[in-house]
N, C-alpha and C positions, 0 to 999 in steps of 0.2 A: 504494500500500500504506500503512497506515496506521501509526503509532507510536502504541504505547502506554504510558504511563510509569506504570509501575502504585504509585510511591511517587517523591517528589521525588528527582531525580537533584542530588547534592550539586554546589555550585557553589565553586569553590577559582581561585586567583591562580596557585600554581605549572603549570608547562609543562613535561610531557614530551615529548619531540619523536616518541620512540620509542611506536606503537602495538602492544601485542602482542594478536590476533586467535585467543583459543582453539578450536578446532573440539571439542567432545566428546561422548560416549553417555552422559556418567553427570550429574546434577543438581548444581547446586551445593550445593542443601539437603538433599537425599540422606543422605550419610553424609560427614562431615567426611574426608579420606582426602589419596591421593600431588597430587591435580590443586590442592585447596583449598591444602595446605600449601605445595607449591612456586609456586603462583601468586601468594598474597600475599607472598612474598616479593618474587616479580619485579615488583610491584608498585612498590618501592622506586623502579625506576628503567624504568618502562614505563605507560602505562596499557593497564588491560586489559580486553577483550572476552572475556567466557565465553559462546560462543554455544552452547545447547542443542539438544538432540534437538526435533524438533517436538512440538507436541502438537497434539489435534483436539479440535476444542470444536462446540458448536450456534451457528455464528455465518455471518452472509450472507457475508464476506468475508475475506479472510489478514489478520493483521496481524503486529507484531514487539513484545511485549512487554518493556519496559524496569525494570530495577530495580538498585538499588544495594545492591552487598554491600562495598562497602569505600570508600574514598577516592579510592580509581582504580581500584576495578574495578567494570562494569556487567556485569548477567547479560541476556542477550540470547534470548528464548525465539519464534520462530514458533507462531505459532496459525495451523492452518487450520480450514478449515471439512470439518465430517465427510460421505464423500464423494469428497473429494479423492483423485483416482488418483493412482500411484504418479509415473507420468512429470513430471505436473502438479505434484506436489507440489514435484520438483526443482527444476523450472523459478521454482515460485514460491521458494523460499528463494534459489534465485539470485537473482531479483532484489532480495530482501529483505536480503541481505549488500551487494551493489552497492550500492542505497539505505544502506544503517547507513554504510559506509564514505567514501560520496560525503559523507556528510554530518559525517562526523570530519575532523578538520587535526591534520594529523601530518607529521612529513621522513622516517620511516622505518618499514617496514611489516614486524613477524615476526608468520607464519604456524607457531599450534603447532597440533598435532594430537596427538588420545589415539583416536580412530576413523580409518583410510584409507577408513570408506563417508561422511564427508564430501567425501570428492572428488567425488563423483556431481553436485556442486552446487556446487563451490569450487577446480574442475581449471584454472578461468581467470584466479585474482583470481594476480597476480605481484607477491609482496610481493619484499623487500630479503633476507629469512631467512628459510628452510625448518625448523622442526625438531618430530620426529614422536618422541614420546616413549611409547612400546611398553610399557607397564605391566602386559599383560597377555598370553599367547597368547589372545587374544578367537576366534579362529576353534575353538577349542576349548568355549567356550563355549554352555550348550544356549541353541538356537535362534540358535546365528550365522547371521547371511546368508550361502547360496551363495555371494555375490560380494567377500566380506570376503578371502579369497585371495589374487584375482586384484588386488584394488587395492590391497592390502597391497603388491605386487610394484611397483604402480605409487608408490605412495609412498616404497619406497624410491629410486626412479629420481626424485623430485623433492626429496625431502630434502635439505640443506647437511649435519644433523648428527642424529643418532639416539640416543635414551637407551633404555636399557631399565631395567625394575623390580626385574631380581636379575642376578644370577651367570648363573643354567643360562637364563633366558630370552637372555641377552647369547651363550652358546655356540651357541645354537638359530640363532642371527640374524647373529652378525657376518660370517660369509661375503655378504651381501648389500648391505654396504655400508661405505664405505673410510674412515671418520668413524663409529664406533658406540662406544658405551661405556656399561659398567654402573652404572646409580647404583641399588643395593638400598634397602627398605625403610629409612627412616630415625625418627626421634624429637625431639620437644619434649619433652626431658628434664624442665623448670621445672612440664609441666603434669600431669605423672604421678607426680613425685612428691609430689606435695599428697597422693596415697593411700596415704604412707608414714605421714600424720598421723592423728588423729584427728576424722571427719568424721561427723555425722551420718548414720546409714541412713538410705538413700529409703524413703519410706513406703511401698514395694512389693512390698518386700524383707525391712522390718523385723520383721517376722513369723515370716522364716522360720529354724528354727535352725539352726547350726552342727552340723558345718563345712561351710562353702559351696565349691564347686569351679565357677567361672565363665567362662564364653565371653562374646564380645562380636563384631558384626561381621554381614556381610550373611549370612543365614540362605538358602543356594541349594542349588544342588546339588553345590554341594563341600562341603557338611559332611557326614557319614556320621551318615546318622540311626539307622543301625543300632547303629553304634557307641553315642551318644547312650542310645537304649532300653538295651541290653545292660549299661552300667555303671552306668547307675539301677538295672534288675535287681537285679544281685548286689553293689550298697553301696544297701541300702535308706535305711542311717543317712544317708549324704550328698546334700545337697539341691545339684543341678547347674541354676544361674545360666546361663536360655540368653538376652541380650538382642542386639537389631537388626531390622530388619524384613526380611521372610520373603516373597521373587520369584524369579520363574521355577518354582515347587514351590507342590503344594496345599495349606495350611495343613492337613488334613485330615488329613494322612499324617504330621503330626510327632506322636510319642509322646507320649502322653499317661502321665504317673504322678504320683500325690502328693506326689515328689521334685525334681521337672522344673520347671522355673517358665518359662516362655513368656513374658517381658516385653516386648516389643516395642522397636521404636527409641528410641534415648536419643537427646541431644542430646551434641555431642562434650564440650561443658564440664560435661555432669553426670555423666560417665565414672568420675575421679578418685572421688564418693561412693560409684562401687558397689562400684569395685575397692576401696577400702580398707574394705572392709567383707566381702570373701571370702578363704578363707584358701588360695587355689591357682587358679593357672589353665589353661585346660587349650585345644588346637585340636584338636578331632576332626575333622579333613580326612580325606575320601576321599579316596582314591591312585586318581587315574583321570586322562584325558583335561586336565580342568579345572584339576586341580592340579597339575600334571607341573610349569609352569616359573613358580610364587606363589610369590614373597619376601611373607609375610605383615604388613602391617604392625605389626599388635598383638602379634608376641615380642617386638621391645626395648619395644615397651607397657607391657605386662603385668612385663619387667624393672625399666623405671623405675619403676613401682610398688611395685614390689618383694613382687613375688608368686612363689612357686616355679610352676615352668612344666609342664605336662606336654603332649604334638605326637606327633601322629601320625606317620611319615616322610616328610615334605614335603621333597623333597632340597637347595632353598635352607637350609633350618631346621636339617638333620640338617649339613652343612656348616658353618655359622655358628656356631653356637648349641651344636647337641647335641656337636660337638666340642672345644668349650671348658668345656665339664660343667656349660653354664649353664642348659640345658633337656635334659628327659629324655625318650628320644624311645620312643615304646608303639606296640604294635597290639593287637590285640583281645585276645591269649595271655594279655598282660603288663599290659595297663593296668590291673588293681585296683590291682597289687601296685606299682603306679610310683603312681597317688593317692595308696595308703597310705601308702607311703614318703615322698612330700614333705607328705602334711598330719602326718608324724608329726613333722617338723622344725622348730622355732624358726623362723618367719616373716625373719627378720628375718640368720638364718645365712649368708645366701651376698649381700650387700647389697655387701659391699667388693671383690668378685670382680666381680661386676657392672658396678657406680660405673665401675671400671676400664676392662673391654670397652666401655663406653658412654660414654665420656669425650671419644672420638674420634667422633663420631657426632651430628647433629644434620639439622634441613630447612636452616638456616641455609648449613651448609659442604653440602650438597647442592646448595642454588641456586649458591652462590660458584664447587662444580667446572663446573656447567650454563653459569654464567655465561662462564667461560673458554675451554669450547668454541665457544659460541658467539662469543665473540671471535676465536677463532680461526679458525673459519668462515667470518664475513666478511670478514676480514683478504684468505682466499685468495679470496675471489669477487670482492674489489674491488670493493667495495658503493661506489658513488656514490650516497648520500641525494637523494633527488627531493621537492619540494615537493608533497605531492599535497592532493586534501579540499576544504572549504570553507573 
């Protein structure tokens, strides 16, 4: 199989001993989110493997495409060739992970997971640490695999220690295993508040007038596009800021109206210019299936920004958030008259209430608890570090 290093993989003196090996569904370059933030961190004291989803390209043979997104961390991407049946397919990432691994030196090996349909192709490799970090109910998700269940079942039976992404998905789950704990959406307070400043409008944006009421975030089928339509509708004055890129749903079917602005994906660091240039933010989540157990990460977001909030009943959010009177939680009845209400308010009114709730809260102290469990983890498995690699 062949390596492909698709930009120079940085060459550094320091030696982590510690390899950590990410298995996941979602892109690194995707959308900036829980997998990026808590990674670099563990960075600190791990080097790491972000191995992706495969892709299929027009090419005679698989390869493993290599690239650098950080100092210790390589993004790891399979290419096959299109074609490639399912069985086959396993078969080859298996061998493609053996190969990546044979060819790393390392004394100690953690195995993270954010997919259990990585097992289908990674059920053999026995690292030092198990830990499967549950960020989502993903079998809820349209077009999960049939088989997302049943190996969900099996990853909790090989796990050391198990995270989940809120409160209600950690109630969903903790009967299933004797080491689980909730670490909810968290924030990089330092990078949202920059939209407390005054920042030049995107040029995409700049156009459009006040007052803006803005979403941000993966555009699927947990936003209610009906929602969406309906308070364009009937606040024609207010122009609704919808950015991120738009999967699994037809572009076709989102509403269109002169009020609505269809931006597409940002970049995480060009965030901070939109929000500080909209005067409210808003999640219009469907209450279904998909969003039963989202801890969202863009409420303490859109907090540290310091934007009034307005959320659908997302029951992580209406617990968190809507019970501390820090967001105001609508349905369709009610949402004009909750817009109205916080674009009528001084921007800037509820910052010290805020500050406070969010003082305690960072990715920082997120990896630090991560970190301690898994200390703790190993501690009881009696990890003996083995020299493995090249």
């Amino acid at each position: 199989m062949e390596r492909i290093i698709d930009c120079p993989l940085q060459k550094h003196t320091d030696y982590y001993s510690s390899l950590l090996l990410c298995f996941s569904h979602l892109r690194w370059n995707f959308v900036f989110q829980r997998p990026q933030h808590i990674l670099t961190r563990a960075a600190k004291n791990h080097r790491i493997i972000f191995l992706e989803e495969q892709i299929r390209e027009d090419c005679s043979a698989p390869s493993l495409h290599l690239n650098q997104a950080g100092r210790f961390i390589t993004i790891a991407t399979p290419v096959l060739p299109h074609g490639t049946g399912e069985s086959e397919a396993m078969e080859i990432q298996r061998h493609l992970v053996d190969e990546l691994l044979a060819s790393e030196s390392y004394d100690r090996l953690v195995t993270w997971y954010y997919t259990p349909m990585a097992l289908r192709f990674s059920d053999h490799i026995e690292g030092d640490l198990c830990v499967y970090d549950c960020m989502d109910e993903l079998s809820a998700f349209k077009n999960a695999p049939p088989e997302l269940v049943r190996l969900e079942k099996v990853m909790f039976g090989r796990a050391d220690v198990v995270f989940t992404g809120g409160q209600s998905l950690y109630e969903a789950k903790r009967a299933h295993h004797r080491a689980i704990y909730p670490f909810p959406s968290s924030i990089d307070v330092a990078h949202f508040h920059r939209a407390r400043q005054s920042i030049a409008d995107p040029a995409d944006q700049a156009h459009v007038p006040h007052p803006r009421v803005g979403f941000f975030g993966v555009i699927d089928e947990r936003l209610d596009i009906d929602l969406v339509a309906y308070s364009a509708e009937v606040m024609p004055d207010v122009q609704f800021m919808m950015i991120g890129p738009v999967v699994k749903i037809d572009p076709a079917t989102l509403p269109q109206r002169a009020n609505i602005h269809w931006l597409g994906g940002k970049q995480y660091a060009e965030l901070p210019s939109y929000l500080a240039n909209w005067d409210a933010g808003w999640m219009p989540f469907a209450l279904n299936e998909s969003t039963r157990y989202i801890s969202p990460t863009k409420t303490p977001e859109f907090l540290a920004a310091g934007l009034p909030v307005v959320s659908t009943a997302i029951v992580d959010v209406v617990r968190t958030y809507g019970a501390q009177g820090l967001v105001s939680i609508a349905d369709a009845d009610d949402v004009v008259e909750k817009l109205r209400d916080i674009l009528s308010r001084p921007r800037g009114h509820h910052w010290a209430k805020t500050d406070a709730f969010l003082a305690g809260t960072s990715w920082d102290r997120t990896w630090e608890g991560m970190a301690a469990h898994m200390a703790t983890a190993s501690a009881l498995k009696n990890v003996i570090p083995l020299r493995r690699g090249a």
